[in-house]
C-alpha positions in Angstrom: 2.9 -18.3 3.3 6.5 -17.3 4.0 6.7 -13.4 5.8 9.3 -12.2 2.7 7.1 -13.1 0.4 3.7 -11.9 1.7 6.2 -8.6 2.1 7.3 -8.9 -1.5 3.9 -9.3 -2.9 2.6 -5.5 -0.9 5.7 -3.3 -2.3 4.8 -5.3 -5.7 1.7 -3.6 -5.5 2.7 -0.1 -4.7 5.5 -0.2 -6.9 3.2 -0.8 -9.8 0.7 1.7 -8.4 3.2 4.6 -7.7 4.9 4.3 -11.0 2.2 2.9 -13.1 4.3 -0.1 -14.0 3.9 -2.9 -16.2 4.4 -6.4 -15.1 7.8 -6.2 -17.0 8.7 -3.3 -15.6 8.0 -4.3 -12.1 9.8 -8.0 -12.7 13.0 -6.1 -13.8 13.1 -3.9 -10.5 12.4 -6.8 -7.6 15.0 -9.0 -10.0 11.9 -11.8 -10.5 10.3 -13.2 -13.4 7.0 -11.7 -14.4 5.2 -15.2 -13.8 5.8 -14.3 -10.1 5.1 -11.0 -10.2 1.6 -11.7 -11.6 1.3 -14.7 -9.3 2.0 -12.1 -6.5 -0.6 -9.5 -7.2 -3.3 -12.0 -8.1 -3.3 -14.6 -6.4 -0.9 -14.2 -2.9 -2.2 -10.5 -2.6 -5.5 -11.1 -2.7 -5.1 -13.4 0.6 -3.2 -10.8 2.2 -4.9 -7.3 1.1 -7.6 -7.5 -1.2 -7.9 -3.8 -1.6 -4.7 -3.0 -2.9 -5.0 -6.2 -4.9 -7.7 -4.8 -6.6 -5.8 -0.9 -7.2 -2.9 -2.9 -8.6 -4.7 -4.8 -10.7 -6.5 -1.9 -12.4 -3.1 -0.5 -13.2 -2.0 -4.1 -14.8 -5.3 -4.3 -16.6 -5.0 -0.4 -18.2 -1.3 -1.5 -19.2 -2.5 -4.4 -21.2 -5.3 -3.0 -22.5 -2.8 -0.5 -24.2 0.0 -2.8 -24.5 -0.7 -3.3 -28.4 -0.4 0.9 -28.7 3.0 0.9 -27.0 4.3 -2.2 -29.3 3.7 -0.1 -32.5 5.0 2.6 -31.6 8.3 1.3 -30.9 8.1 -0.8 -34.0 7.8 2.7 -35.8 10.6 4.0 -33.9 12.9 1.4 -34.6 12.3 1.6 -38.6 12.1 5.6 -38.4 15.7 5.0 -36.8 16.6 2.4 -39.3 15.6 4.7 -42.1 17.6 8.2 -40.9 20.6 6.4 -41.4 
């Protein structure tokens, strides 16, 4: 595996640990799609560091877990918004 990348994949990581990020979130800071950024954490970052792998992915897997909560309430922001108007 290429050095920038195994790089890439460990500030991945601590990017969505310090900040609590979502994969979305994270794609739209390092400028990449969110396919890699998954494909980093899971897959290339297990290889290299298996430990923050595994911090990392507990943050992913709270964010989807409450990914569904998040949607609806922007959905009822954007009609309370529509609405006021």
């Amino acid at each position: 595996m290429k050095n920038y990348i195994e790089e890439r994949a460990i500030e991945i990581a601590r990017y969505i640990i310090e900040n609590n990020a979502t994969v979305r979130q994270t794609a739209r800071q390092f400028g990449i799609s969110k396919s890699t950024v998954h494909k980093d954490v899971t897959e290339r970052l297990t290889q290299i560091n298996p430990s923050l792998a595994r911090e990392a992915r507990k943050v992913l897997d709270v964010n989807k877990s409450e990914r569904h909560i998040r949607g609806g309430l922007a959905t009822r922001e954007k009609y309370a918004h529509m609405h006021c108007g």
